[in-house]
C-alpha positions as CSV (number, residue, x, y, z in Angstrom):
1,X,-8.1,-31.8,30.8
2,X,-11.4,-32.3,28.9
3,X,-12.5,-29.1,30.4
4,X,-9.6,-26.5,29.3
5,X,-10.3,-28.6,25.6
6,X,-14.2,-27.4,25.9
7,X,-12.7,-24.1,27.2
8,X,-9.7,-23.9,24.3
9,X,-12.8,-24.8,21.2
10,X,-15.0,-22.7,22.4
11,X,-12.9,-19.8,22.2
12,X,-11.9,-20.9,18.6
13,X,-15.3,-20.7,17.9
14,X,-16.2,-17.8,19.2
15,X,-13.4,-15.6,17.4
16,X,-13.7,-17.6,14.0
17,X,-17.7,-16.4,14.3
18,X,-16.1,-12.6,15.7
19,X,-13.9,-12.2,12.5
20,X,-16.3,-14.4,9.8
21,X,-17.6,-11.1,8.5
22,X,-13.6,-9.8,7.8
23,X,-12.4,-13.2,6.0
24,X,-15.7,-13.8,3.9
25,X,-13.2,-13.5,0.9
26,X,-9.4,-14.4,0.4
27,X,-7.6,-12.1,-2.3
28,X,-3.8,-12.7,-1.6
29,X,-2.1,-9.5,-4.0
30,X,-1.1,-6.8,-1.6
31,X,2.1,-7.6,0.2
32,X,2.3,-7.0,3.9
33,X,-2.1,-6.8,4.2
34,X,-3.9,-9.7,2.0
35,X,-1.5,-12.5,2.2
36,X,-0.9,-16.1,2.0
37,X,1.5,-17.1,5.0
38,X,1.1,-15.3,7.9
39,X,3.9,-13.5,9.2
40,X,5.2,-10.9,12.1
41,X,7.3,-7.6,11.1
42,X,8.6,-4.9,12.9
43,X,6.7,-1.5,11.5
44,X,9.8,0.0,10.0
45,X,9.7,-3.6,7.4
46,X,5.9,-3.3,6.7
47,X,6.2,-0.5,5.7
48,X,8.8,-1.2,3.2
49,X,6.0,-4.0,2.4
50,X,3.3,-1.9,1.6
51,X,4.7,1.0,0.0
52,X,6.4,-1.3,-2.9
53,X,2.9,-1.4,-4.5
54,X,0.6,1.5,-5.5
55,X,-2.7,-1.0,-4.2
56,X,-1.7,-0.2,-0.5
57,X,-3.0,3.4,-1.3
58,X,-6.4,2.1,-2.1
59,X,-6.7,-0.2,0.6
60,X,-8.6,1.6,3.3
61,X,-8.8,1.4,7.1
62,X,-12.2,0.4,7.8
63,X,-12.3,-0.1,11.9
64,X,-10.2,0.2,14.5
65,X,-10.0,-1.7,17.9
66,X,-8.4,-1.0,21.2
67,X,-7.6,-4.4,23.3
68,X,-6.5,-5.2,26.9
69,X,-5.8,-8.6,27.6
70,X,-7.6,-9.1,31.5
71,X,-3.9,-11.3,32.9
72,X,-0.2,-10.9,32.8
73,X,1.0,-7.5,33.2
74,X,-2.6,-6.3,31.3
75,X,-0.9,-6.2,27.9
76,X,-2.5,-3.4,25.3
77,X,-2.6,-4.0,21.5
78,X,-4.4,-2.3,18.5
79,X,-6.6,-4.8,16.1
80,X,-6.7,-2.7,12.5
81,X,-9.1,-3.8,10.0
82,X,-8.5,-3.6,6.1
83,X,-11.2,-3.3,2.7
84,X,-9.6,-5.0,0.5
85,X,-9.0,-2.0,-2.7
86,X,-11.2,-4.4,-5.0
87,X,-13.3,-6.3,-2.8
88,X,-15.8,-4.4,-0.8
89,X,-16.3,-8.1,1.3
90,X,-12.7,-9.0,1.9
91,X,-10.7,-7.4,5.1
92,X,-7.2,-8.2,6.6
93,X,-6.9,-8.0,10.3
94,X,-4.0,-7.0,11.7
95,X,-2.3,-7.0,15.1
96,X,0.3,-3.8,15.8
97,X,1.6,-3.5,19.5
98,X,5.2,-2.8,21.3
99,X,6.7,-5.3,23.2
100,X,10.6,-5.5,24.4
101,X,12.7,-6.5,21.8
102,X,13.2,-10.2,22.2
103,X,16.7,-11.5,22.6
104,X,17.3,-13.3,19.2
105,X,19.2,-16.5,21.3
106,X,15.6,-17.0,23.0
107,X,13.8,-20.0,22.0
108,X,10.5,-18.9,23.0
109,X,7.7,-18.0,20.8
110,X,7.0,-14.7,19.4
111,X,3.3,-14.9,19.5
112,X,3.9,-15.2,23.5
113,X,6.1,-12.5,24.1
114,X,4.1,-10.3,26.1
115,X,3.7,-13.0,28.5
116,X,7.2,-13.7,28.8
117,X,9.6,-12.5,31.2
118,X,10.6,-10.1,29.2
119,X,7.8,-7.8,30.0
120,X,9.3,-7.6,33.6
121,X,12.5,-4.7,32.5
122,X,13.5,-2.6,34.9
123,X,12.9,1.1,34.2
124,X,16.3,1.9,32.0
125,X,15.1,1.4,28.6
126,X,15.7,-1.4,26.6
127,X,15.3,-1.7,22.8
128,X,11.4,-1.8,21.4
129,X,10.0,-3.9,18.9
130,X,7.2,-2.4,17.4
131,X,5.3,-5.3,15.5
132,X,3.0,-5.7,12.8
133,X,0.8,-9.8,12.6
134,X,-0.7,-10.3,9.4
135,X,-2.7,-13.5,9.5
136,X,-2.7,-15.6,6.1
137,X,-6.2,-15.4,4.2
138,X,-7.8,-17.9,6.1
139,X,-8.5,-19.4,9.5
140,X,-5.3,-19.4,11.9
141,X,-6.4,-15.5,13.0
142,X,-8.7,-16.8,15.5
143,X,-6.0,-19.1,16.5
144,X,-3.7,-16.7,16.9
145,X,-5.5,-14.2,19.2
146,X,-6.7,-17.0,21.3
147,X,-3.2,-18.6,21.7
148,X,-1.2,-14.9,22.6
149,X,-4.1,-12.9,24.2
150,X,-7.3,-14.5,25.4
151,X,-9.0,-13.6,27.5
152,X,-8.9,-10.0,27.0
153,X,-11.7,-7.2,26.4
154,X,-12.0,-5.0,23.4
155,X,-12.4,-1.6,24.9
156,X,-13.0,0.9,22.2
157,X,-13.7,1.1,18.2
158,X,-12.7,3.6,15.7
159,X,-15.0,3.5,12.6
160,X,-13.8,5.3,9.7
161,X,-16.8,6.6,7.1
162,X,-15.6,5.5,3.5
163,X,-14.5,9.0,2.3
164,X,-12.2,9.5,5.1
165,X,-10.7,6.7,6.2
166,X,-6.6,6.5,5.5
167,X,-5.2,4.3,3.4
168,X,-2.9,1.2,5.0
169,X,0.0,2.8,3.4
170,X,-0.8,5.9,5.4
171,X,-1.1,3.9,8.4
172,X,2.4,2.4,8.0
173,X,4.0,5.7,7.8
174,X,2.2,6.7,11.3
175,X,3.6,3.8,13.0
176,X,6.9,4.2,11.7
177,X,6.8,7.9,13.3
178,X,5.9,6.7,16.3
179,X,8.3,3.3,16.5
180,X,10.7,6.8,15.3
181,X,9.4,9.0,18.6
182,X,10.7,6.8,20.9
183,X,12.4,3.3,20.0
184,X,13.2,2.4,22.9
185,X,10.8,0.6,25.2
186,X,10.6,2.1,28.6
187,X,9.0,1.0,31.4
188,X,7.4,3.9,32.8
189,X,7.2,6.5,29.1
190,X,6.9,4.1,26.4
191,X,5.5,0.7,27.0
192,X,2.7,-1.2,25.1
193,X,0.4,1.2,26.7
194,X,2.2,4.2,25.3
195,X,2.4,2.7,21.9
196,X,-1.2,2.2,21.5
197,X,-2.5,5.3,23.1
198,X,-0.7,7.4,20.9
199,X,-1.4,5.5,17.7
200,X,-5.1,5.7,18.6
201,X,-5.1,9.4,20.0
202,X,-3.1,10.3,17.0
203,X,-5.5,8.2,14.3
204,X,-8.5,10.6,16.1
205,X,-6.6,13.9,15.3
206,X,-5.6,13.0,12.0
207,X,-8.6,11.9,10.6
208,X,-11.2,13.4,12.6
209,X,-14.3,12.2,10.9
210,X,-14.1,8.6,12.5
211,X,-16.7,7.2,15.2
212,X,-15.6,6.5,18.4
213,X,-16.9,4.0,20.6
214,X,-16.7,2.7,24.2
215,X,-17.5,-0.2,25.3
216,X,-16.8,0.0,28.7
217,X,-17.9,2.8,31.5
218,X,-14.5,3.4,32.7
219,X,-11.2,4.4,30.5
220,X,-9.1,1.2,31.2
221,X,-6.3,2.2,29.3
222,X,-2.9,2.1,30.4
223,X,-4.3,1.4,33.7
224,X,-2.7,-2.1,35.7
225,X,-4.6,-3.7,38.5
226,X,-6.8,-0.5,38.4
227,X,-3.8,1.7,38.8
228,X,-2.7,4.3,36.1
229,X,0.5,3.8,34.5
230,X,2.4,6.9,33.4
231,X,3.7,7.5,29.9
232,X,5.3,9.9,27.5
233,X,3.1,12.3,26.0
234,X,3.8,12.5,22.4
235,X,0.4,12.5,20.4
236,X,1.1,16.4,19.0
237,X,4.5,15.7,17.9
238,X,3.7,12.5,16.4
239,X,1.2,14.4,14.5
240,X,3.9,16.9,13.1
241,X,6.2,14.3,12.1
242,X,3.5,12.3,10.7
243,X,2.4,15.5,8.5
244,X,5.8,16.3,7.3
245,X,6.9,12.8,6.4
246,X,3.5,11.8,4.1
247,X,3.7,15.7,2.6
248,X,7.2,14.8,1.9
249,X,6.3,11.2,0.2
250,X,3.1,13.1,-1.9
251,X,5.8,15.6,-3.1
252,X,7.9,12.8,-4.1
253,X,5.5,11.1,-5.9
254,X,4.2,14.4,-7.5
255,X,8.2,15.4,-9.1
256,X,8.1,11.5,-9.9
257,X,4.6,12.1,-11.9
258,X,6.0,15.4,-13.7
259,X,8.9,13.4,-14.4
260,X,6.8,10.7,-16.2
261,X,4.9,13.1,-18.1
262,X,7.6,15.1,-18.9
263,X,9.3,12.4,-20.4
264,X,6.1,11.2,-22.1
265,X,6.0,15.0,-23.7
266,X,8.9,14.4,-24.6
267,X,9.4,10.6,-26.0
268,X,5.8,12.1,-28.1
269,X,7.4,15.2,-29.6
270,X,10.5,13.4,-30.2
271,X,8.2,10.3,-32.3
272,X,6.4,13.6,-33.8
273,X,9.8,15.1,-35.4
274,X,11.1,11.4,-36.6
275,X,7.8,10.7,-38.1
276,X,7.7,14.1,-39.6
277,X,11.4,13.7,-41.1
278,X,10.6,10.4,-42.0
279,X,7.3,11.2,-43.9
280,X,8.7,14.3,-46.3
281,X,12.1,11.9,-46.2
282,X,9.2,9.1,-47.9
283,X,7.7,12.0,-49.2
284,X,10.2,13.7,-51.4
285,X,11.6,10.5,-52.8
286,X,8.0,9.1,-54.0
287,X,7.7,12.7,-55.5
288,X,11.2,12.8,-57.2
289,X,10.4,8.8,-58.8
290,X,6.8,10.1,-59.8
291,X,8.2,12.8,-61.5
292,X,10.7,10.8,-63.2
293,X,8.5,8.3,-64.4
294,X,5.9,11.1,-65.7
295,X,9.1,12.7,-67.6
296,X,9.8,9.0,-69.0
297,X,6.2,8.8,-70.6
298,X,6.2,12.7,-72.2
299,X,9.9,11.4,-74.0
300,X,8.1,8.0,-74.7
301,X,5.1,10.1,-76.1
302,X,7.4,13.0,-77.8
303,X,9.2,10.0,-79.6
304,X,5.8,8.3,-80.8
305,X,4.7,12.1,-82.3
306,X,7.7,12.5,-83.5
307,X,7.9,9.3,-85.5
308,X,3.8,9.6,-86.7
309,X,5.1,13.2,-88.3
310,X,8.1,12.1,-89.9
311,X,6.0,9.1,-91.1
312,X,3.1,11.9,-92.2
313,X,6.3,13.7,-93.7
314,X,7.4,10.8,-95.8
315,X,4.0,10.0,-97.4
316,X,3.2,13.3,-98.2
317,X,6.3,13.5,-100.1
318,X,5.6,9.9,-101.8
319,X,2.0,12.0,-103.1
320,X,3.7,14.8,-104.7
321,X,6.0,12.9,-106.4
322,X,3.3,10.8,-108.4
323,X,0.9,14.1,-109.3
């Protein structure tokens, strides 16, 4: 007991010193990435998350990690890693992997599903969930890989320079094209091993500028026991669904920015014209009382000449009548 303790701390400590450099800061303002609870979606929700604010487009994938978890049935997950859009220091981790949809009625926990019984379908297929982790801003990551997959080995990294690295929204339109490809988990075309494969071969092809690296001699992926497993092929048509969908979404948010500025344009000329009609509106009336007022003082003035010469008048007659 005070052995698997030792072994069960040591292992928190070793991942909370593995991610320290991704949870040096804690912003909590981008739903579905920097968060406060943790929580676990399927890819079709996150990405509902993350495209209801503009931030997940400046939120950049910064690294990339391919896992194998060395007991079970060998399980195969994706770690993604997050810069924060205003925080060069902060990161989100993330988990994505595919896993047999788990009866609702089951009891078990969701962070152990892939070492459930439920891995163990036969080869008809069977509904896939295709899930997203987000760990809360804090410590229970390290908890959380170390309770669903230790011990397993991390064996290969994307790097993505920071020019060309997607954004998380992009991400969460990739894996809801390939959740689309094939939603159904199958045991020999599209299993965990599928679903990562093709989200990593399809990350290399879309963004080509990335790093990879391997950390071990031998390609261990989708590979049980030392034997390969098969699966579907679908990295090319993942990448032509992928292209079409985020064209469609730019061109959607390019008609939505005409739109704007369109009605800006117009909102403008429209405050132009009323401001115009009301300034000669103003204008006319101050010029109309201005003249009135002017044509008040000339009959005020006429009427003081007019009175000085009738006076002049008078006393000029008064002088001609004493000589």
């Amino acid at each position: 007991m005070k052995q698997d303790l030792k072994t069960r701390f040591s292992l928190q400590a070793f991942f909370a010193t593995l991610l320290r450099p991704f949870m040096s800061d804690s912003p909590t303002d981008v739903p579905g990435l920097f968060v406060l609870v943790e929580s676990r979606t399927d890819v079709a929700a996150w990405q509902t998350l993350l495209m209801s604010t503009p931030l997940s487009l400046q939120c950049r994938l910064k690294r990339a990690t391919y896992c194998k978890c060395n007991r079970y049935k060998q399980h195969e997950f994706l770690l993604l890693h997050f810069r924060h859009w205003n925080s060069e220091s902060a990161v989100a981790t993330v988990v994505i992997e595919r896993v047999p949809k788990q009866d609702p009625s089951d009891n078990s926990s969701s962070k152990l599903i892939h070492k459930s019984n439920l891995l163990y379908p036969s080869a008809s297929e069977t509904a896939a969930q295709d899930a997203v982790y987000t760990s809360s801003q804090g410590s229970t990551f390290p908890q959380y890989l170390a309770d669903a997959y230790t011990p397993f080995t991390q064996l290969h990294t994307l790097d993505f320079p920071p020019l060309a690295c997607p954004s998380a929204a992009q991400i969460s339109i990739l894996l809801s094209v390939v959740n689309e490809q094939a939603p159904n988990y199958h045991l020999y075309q599209n299993q965990c091993y599928w679903f990562a494969f093709t989200v990593w071969e399809t990350l290399k092809k879309l963004f080509p500028d990335c790093t990879e690296t391997h950390n071990t001699p031998i390609d261990q992926r989708a590979h049980y026991c030392g034997l390969a497993i098969r699966k579907a092929d679908s990295v090319e048509a993942v990448c032509r669904d992928y292209g079409v969908r985020w064209r469609n979404i730019e061109n959607e948010d390019e008609l939505k920015r005409k739109a704007s500025e369109t009605k800006e344009r117009q909102l403008y000329t429209s405050g132009m014209e009323q401001g115009l009609a009301q300034g000669l509106t103003q204008g006319l009336a101050q010029g109309l009382a201005q003249g009135q007022a002017e044509r008040d003082q000339m009959q005020i003035e006429i009427s003081e000449l007019r009175a000085a010469l009738s006076e002049s008048t008078r006393y000029s007659a008064e002088q001609k009548s004493r000589t």
